[in-house]
Biopython code that builds the backbone (N, CA, C, O; Angstrom):
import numpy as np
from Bio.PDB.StructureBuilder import StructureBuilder

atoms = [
    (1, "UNK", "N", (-12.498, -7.691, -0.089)),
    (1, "UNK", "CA", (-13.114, -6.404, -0.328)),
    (1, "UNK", "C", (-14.471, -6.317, 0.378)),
    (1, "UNK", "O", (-14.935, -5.208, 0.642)),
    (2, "UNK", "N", (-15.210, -7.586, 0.734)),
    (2, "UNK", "CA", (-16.332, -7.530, 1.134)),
    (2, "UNK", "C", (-16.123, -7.102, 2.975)),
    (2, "UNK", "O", (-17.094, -6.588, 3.530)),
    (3, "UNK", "N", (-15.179, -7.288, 3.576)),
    (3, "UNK", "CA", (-14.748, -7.157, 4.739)),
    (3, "UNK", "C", (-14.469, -5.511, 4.794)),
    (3, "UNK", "O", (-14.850, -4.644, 5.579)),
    (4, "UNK", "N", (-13.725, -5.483, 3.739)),
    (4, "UNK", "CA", (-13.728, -3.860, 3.886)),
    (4, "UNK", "C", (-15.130, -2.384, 3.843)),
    (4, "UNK", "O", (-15.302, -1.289, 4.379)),
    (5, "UNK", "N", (-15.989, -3.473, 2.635)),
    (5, "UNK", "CA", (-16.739, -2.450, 2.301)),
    (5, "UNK", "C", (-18.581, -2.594, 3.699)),
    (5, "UNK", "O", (-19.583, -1.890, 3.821)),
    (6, "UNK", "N", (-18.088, -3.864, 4.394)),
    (6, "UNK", "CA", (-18.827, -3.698, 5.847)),
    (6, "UNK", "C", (-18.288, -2.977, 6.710)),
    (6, "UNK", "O", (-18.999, -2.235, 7.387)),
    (7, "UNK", "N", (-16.859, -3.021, 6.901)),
    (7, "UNK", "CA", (-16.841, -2.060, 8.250)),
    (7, "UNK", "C", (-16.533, -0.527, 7.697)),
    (7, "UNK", "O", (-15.917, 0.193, 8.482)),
    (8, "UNK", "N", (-16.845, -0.057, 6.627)),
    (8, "UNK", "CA", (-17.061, 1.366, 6.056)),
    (8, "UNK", "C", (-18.632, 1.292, 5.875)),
    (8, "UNK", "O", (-19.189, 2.387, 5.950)),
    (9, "UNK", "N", (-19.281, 0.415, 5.694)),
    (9, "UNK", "CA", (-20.519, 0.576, 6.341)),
    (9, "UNK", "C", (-20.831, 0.806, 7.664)),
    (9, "UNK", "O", (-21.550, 1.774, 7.910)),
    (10, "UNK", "N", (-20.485, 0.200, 8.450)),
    (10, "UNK", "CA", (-20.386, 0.487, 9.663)),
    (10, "UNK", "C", (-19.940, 1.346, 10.364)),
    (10, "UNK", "O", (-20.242, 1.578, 11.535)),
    (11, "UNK", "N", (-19.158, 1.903, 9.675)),
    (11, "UNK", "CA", (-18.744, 3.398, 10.418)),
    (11, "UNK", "C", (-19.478, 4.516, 10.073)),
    (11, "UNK", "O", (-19.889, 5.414, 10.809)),
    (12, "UNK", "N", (-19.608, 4.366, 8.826)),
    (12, "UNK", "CA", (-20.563, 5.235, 8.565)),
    (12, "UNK", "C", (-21.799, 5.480, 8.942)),
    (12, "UNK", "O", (-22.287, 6.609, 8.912)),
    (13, "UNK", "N", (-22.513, 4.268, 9.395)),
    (13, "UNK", "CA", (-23.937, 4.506, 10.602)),
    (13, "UNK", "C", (-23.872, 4.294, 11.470)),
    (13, "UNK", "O", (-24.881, 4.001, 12.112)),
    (14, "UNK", "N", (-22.146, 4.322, 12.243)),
    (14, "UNK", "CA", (-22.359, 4.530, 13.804)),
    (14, "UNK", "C", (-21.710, 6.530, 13.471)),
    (14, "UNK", "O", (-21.166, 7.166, 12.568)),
    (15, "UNK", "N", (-22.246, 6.774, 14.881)),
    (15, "UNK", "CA", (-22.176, 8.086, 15.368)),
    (15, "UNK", "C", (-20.580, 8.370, 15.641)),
    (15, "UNK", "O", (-19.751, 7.847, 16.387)),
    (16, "UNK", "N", (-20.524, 9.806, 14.366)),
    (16, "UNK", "CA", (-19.221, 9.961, 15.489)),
    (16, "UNK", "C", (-18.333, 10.088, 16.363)),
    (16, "UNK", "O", (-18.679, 10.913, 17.209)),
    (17, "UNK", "N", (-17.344, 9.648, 16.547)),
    (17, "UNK", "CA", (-16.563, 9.483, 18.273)),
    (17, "UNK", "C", (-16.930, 8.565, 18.448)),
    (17, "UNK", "O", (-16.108, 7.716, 18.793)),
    (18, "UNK", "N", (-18.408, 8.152, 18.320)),
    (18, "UNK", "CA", (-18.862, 6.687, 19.502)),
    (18, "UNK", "C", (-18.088, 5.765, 19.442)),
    (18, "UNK", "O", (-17.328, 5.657, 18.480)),
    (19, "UNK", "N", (-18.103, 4.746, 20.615)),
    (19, "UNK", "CA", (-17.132, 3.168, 20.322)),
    (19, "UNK", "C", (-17.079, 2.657, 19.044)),
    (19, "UNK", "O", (-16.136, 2.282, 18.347)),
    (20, "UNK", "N", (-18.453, 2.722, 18.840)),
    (20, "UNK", "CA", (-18.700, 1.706, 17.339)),
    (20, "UNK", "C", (-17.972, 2.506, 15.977)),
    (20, "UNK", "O", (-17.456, 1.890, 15.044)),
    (21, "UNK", "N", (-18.038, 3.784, 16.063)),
    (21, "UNK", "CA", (-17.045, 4.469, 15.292)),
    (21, "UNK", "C", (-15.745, 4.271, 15.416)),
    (21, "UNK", "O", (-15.303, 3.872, 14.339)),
    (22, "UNK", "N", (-14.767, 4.380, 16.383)),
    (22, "UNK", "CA", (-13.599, 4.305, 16.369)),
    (22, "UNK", "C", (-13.278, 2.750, 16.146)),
    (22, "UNK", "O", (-12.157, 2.504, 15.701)),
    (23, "UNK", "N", (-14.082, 1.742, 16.388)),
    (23, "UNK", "CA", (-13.813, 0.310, 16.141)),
    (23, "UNK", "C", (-14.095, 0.245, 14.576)),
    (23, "UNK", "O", (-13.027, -0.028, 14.029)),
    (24, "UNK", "N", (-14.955, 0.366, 13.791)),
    (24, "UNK", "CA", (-15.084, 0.320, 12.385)),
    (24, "UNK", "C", (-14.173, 1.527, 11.586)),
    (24, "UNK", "O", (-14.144, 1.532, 10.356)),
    (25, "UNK", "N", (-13.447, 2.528, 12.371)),
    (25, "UNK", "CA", (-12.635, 3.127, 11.807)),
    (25, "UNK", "C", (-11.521, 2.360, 11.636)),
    (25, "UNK", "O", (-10.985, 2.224, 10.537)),
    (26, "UNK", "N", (-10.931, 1.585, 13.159)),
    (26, "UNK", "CA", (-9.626, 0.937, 13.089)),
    (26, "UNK", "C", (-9.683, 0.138, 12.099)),
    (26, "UNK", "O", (-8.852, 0.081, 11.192)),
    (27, "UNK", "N", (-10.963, -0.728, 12.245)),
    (27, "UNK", "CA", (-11.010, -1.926, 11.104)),
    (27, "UNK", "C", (-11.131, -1.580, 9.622)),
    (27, "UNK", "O", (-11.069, -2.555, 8.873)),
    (28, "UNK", "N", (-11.282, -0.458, 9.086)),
    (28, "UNK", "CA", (-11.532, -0.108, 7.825)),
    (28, "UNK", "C", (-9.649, 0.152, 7.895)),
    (28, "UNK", "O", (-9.021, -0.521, 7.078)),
    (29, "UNK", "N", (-8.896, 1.000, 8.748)),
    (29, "UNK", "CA", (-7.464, 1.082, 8.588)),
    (29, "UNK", "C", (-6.695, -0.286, 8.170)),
    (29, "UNK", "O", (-5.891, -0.377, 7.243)),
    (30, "UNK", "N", (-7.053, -1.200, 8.929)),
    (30, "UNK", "CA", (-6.223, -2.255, 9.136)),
    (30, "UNK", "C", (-6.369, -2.641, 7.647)),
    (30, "UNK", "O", (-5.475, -2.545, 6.807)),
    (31, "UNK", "N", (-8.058, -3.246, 7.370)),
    (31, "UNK", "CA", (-8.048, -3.628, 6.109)),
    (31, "UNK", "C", (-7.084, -3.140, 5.195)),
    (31, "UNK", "O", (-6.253, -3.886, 4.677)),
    (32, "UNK", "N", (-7.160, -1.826, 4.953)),
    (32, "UNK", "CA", (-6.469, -1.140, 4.002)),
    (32, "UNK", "C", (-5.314, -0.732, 4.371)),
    (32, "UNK", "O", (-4.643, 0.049, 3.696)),
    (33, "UNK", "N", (-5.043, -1.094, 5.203)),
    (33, "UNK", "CA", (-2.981, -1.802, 5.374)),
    (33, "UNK", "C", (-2.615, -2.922, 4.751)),
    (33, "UNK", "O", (-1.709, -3.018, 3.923)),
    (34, "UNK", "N", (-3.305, -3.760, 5.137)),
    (34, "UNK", "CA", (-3.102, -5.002, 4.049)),
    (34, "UNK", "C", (-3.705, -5.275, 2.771)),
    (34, "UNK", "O", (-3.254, -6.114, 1.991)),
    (35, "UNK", "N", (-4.472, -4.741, 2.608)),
    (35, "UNK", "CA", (-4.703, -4.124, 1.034)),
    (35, "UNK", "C", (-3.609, -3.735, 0.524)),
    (35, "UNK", "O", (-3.137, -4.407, -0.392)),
    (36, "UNK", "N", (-2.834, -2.396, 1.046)),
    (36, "UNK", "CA", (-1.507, -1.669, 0.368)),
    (36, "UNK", "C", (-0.300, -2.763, 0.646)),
    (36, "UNK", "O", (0.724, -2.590, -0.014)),
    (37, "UNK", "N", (-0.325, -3.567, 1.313)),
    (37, "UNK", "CA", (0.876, -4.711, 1.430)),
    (37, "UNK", "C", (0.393, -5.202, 0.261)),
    (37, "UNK", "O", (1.310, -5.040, -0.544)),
    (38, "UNK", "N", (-0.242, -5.554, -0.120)),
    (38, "UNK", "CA", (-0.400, -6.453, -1.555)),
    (38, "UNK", "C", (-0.368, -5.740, -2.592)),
    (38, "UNK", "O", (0.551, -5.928, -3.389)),
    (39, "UNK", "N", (-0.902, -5.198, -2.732)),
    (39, "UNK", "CA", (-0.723, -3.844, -3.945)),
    (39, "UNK", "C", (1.247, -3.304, -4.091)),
    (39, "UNK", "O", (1.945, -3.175, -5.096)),
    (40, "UNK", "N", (1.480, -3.173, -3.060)),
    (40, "UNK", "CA", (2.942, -2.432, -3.008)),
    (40, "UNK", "C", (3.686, -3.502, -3.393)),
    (40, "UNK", "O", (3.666, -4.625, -2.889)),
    (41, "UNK", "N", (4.302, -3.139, -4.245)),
    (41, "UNK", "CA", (5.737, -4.140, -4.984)),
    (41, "UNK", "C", (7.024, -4.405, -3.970)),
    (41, "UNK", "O", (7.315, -3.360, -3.388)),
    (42, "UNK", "N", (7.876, -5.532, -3.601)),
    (42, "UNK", "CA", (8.208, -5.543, -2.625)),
    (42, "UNK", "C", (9.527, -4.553, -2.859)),
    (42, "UNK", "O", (9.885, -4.407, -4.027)),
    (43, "UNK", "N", (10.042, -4.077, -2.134)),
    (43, "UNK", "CA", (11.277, -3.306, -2.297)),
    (43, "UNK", "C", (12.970, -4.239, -2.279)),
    (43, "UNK", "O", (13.358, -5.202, -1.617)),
    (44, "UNK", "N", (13.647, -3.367, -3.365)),
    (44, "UNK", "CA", (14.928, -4.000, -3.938)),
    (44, "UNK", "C", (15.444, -3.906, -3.338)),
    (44, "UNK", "O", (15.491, -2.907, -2.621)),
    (45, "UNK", "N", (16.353, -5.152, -3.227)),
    (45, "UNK", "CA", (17.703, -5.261, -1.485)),
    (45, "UNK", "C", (18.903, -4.395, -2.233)),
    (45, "UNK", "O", (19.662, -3.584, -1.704)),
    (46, "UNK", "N", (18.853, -4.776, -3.512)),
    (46, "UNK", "CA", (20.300, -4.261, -3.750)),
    (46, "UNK", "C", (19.828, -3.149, -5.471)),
    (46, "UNK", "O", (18.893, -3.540, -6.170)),
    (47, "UNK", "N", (20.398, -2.237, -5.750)),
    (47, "UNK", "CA", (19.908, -1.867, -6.746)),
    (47, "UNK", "C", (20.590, -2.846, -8.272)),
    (47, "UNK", "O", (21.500, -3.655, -8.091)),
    (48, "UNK", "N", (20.045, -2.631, -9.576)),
    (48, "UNK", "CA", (20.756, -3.334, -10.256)),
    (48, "UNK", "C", (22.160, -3.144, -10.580)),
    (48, "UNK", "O", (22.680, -2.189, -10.003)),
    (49, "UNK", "N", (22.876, -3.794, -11.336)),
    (49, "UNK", "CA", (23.982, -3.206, -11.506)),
    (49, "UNK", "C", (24.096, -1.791, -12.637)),
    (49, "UNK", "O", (23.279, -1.548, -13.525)),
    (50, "UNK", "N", (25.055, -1.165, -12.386)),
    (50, "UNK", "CA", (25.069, 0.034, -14.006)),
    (50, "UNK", "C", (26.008, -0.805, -14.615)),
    (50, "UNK", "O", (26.750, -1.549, -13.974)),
    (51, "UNK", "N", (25.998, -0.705, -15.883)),
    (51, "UNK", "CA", (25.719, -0.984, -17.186)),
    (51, "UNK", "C", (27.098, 0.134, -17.993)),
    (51, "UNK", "O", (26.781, 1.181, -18.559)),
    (52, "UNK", "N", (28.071, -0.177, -17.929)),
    (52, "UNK", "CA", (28.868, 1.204, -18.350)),
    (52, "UNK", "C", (28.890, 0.607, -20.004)),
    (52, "UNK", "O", (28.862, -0.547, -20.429)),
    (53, "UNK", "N", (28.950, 1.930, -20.710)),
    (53, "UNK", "CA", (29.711, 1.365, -22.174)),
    (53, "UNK", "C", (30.390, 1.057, -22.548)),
    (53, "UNK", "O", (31.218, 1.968, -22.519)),
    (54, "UNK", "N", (30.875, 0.067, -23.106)),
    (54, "UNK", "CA", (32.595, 0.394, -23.709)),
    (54, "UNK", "C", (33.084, 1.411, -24.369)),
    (54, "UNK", "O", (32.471, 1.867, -25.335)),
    (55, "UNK", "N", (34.328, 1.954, -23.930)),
    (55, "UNK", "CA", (34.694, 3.189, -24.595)),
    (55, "UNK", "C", (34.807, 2.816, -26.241)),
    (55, "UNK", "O", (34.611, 1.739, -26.805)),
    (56, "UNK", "N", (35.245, 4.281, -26.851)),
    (56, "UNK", "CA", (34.822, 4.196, -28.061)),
    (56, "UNK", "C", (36.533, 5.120, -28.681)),
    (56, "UNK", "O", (37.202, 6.122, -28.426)),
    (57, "UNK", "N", (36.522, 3.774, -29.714)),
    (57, "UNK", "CA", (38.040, 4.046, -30.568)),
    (57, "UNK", "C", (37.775, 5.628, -31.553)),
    (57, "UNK", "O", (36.823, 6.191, -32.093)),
    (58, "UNK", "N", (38.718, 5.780, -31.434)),
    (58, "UNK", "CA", (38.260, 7.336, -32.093)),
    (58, "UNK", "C", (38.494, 6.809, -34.159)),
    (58, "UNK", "O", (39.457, 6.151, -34.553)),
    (59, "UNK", "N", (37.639, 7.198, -34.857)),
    (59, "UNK", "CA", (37.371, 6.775, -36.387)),
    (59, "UNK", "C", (39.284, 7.236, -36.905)),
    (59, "UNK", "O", (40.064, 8.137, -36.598)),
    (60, "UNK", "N", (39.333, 5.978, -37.842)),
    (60, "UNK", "CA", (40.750, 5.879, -38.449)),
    (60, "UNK", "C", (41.645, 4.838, -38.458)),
    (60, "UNK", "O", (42.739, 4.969, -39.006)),
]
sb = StructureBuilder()
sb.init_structure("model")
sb.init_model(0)
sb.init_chain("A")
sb.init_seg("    ")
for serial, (resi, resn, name, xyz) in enumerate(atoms, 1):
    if name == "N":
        sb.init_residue(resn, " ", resi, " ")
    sb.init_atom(name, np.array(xyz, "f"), 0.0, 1.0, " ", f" {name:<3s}", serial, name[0])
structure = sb.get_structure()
């Protein structure tokens, strides 16, 4: 987090457009790509199975 919250410093007191902006922009992206890789739960290969009921004897 400390990586992140320097180069959002850094973008923020370079000028916009300038080099130093679009470089502390990319790097604030990247960070927070791999931020959301860790945060994001990995996705299910297969779903679970359903679950049917057993049918039901009619009363008598």
């Amino acid at each position: 987090m400390r990586e992140h919250r320097e180069a959002v410093q850094r973008r923020q007191a370079a000028s916009l457009g300038s080099e130093e902006f679009e470089r502390a922009a990319a790097e604030v992206a990247e960070i927070e790509i791999r931020i959301a890789a860790l945060e994001e739960p990995p996705p299910h290969v297969t779903p679970p199975p359903r679950v049917t009921p057993p049918p039901q004897r009619p009363p008598g």
